[in-house]
N, C-alpha and C positions, 0 to 999 in steps of 0.2 A: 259696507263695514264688516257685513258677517263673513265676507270673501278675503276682506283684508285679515280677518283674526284667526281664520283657519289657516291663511296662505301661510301668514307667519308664525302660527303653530306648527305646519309642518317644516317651515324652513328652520325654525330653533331644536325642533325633534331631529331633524338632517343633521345639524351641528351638532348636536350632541353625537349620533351615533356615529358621524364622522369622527369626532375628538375620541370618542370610547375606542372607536375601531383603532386611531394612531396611536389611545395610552396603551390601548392590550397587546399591539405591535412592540411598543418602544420596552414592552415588561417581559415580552414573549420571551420564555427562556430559548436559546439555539436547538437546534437537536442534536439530540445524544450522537453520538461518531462510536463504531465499534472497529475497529483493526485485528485482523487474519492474517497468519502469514508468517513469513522469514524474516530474513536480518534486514531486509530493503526497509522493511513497517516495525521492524522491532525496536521500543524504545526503552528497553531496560530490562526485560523481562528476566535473562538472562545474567545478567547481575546478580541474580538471585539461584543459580543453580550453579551445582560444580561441574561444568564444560568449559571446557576453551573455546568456543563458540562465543565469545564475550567482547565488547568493546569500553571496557569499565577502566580502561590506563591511557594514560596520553600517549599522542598526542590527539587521539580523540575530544571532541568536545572545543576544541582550542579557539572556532570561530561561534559557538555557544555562548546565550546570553552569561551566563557563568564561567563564562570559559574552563569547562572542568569536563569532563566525562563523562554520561550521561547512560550509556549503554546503547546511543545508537551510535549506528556505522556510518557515521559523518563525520565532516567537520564542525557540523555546526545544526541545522535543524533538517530535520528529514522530509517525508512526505506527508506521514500523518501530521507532522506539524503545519507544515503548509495549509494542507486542506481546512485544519481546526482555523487557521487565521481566515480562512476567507468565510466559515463558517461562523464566524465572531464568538469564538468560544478559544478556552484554554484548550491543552493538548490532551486527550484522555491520559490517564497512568498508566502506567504497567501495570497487570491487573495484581501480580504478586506484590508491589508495592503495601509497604504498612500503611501508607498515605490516603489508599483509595478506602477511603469510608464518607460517613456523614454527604454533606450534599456533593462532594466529588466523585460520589456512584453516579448521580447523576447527569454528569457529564457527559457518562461513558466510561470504555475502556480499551484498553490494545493487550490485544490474547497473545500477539505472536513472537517466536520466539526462531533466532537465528537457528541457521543450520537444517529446519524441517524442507520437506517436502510434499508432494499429494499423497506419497505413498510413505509407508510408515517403515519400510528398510535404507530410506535415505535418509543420508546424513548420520550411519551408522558408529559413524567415525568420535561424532560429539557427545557419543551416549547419551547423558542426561539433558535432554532436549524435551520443547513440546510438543508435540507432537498434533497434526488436526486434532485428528480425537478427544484430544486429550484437553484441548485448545476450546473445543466445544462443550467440554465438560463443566470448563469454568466458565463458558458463558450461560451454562444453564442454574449451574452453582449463581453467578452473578443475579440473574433474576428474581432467582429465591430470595436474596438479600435485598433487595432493593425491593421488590414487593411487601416483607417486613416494614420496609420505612413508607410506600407511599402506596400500599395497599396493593394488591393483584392486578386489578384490571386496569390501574392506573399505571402502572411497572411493563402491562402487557403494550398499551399503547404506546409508551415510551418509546420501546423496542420495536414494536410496527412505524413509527413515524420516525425511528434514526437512520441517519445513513451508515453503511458498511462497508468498508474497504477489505479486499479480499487480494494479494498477492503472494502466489506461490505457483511454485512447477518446475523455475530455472534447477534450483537443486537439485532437482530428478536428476537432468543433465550431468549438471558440471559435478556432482557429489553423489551420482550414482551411478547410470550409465557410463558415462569416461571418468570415472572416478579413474579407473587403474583399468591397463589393460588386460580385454577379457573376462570382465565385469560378470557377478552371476547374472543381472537383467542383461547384456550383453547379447553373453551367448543363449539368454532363451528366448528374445527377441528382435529380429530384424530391427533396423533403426526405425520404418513406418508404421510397423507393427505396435514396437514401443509406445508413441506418438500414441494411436488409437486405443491403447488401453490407459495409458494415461489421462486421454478427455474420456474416457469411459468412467474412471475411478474419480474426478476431477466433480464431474456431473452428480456423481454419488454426492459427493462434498455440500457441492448447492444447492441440491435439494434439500438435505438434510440442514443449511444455513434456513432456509424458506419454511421448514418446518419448525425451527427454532425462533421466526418469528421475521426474520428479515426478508425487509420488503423494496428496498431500495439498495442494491449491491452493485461498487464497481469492483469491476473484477478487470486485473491486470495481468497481460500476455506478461512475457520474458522479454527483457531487454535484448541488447544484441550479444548473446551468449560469447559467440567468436570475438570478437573484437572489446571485450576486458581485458585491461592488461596483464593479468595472470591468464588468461586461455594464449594472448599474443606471446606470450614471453614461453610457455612451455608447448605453443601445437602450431602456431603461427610462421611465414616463414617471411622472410626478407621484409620483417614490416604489413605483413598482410594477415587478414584475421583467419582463424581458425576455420576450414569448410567445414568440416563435419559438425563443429557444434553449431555454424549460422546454418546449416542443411536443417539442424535439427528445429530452431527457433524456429525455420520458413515453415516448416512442416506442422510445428506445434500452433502458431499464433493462430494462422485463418482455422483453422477446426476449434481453438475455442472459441473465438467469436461465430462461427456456425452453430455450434452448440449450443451457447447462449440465445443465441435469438429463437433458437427450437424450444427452448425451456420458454422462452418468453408466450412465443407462440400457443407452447401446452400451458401456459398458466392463465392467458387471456388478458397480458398485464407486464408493462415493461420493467422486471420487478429485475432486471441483473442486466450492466449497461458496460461492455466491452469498451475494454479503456486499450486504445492498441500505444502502449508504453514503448513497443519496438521501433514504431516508426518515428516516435517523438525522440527516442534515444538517437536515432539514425541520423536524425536532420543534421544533428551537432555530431555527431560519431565521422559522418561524412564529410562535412565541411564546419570543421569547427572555428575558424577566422570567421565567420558570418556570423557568428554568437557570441562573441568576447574571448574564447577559448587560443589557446595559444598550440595545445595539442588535446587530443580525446587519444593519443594511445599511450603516452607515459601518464602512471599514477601520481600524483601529489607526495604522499608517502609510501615506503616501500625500500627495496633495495631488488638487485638483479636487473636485467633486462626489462625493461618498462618501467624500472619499479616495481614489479608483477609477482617478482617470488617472496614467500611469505608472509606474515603476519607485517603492518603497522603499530612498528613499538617503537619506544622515547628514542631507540638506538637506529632506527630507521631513517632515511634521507625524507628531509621534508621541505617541501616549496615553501617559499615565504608567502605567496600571492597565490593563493587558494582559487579566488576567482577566476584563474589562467586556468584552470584544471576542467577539464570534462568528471577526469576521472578521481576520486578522493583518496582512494587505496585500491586493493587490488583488482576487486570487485564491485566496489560501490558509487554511486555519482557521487558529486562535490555537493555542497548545498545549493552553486549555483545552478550545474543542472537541474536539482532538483524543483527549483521553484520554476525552470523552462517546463520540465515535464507535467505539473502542477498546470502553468499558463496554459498546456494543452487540453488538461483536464477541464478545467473549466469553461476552457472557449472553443477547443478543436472542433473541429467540423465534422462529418458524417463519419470522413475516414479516418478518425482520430479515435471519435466518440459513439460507436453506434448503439442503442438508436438518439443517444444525445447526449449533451457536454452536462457539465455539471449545474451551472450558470444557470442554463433551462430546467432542467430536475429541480431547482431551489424555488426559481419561479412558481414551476409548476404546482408545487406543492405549497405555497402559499396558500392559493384557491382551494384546496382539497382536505 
């Protein structure tokens, strides 16, 4: 009898911490999501500043739940929205937004802002850009505020336990380097020279992310630089992508994910997870009939050759079937790639995701 009354004292204690442990799961707020970067991750910031660097006019937005213009460079949801949906949370704001206050700090937020680079003479074009630094600034601004509402060390774990998405570098490229020919980075360095000061200054970036508290960072290579329809349409020749700017991706990708696993290595901790975005661009770049796509080298919106010379505006040639498009405008994916490359993110394999997909990092951290 006394064996019967413990046993099922302990099996009603079992229950319950069972049930506690599913109600505090089912209450668990998501984690905070913080976005870095350019126009690929920019969801509005932009909006907010006087550059042309802007995607705040139609036909942007057009496959958007609102169908209205939003300030990113879609037609419809980007990447950081993607990831927030698989993360079961809303999209963070644009951090400039009047909107992000009260409990919508603690979402998160997205710092980035079109047109930047790693280096702060790119993208000189847009003037009033964010710039890293600058970009960092308000994420430490950001803290201060939100420690106000949920105390210091409660704001500090926030930010240790959120994930960060981190993209930028292509601009260097296409908005610095070949910007024009004869570029001042040009002619002061060889193109693999460029490359290794790039992941030198790149590294500075990250550590400085790590120091500011992030502890789970993916961090995304360049797409396929050459074969955007604005590189095909102005360097490209008979239909074929641009060498020198795909010379420069080949050159850029594997040394950040070298780098990265070196920082991982000196940190003791796989705290920054190479997201290779080139090769999940490529699948569909190369064979776009084997993903829905009808072409990866004409843009949806546009005008010129590909579609690829200048801006997407209301005056612009625009596909009716979005989904056909690899590519949304001149530089940017559709929203359907976006959720392929997404699909990558979360479930790629080594070579996709090293040293793992997202899918595992969420797991993982459940336990921890």
């Amino acid at each position: 009898m006394a064996f019967f009354s413990s046993f099922a004292s302990w099996a009603i204690l079992s229950l319950v911490l069972i049930f506690g442990v599913i109600v505090l799961k089912a209450e668990a707020r998501p984690k905070a999501f913080f976005v870095f970067g350019d126009s690929l991750v920019d969801s509005g910031n932009n909006n907010y500043l006087a550059t042309t660097a802007r995607a705040d006019a139609p036909p942007y937005g057009i496959d958007y739940p609102t169908r209205r213009p939003t300030g990113r460079f879609s037609n419809g949801y980007n990447i950081p929205d993607l990831i927030s949906q698989q993360l079961g949370s809303e999209s963070p704001l644009p951090y400039l937004s009047p909107q992000l206050r009260g409990e919508k700090l603690l979402v998160g937020a997205n710092f980035a802002s079109a047109g930047i680079g790693i280096l702060n003479d790119t993208g000189i074009q847009f003037v009033n850009i964010i710039r890293m630094y600058r970009q960092y600034e308000h994420f430490e601004e950001y803290q201060r505020r939100v420690a106000t509402q949920i105390g210091a060390s409660q704001a500090k774990l926030l930010v240790n336990q959120a994930l960060v998405l981190i993209t930028v570098g292509g601009n260097d490229f296409v908005n610095n380097y070949y910007l024009v020919p004869y570029s001042a980075r040009s002619r002061q360095y060889p193109l693999p020279e460029y490359v290794k000061f790039l992941i030198s200054e790149y590294k500075k970036l990250l550590l400085k992310l790590y120091d500011l508290g992030g502890r789970r960072v993916l961090v995304t290579g360049t797409g396929p630089l050459g074969c955007v329809p604005a590189e095909m349409a102005q360097r490209g020749t008979n239909g074929q992508c641009s060498p020198e700017l795909e010379q420069a991706a080949g050159l850029f990708n594997p040394q950040l994910e070298s780098m990265l696993l070196e920082l991982n290595r000196n940190l003791r901790s796989d705290v920054f997870i190479a997201a290779n975005t080139a090769r999940m661009h490529n699948n569909f770049v190369s064979n776009p009939q084997a993903f829905g796509f009808t072409t990866s080298k004409v843009a949806c919106c546009g005008q010129g050759p590909y579609n690829g010379l200048g801006l997407c505006t209301p005056l612009s040639n625009l596909c009716p079937n979005r989904d056909l498009y690899a590519f949304w405008d001149a530089f940017h994916p559709s929203e359907k790639a976006n959720k392929l490359i997404v699909e990558g993110i979360m479930s790629g394999s080594k070579s996709y995701m090293n040293p793992m997909n997202l899918s595992t990092i969420l797991a993982l951290d459940v336990y921890t």
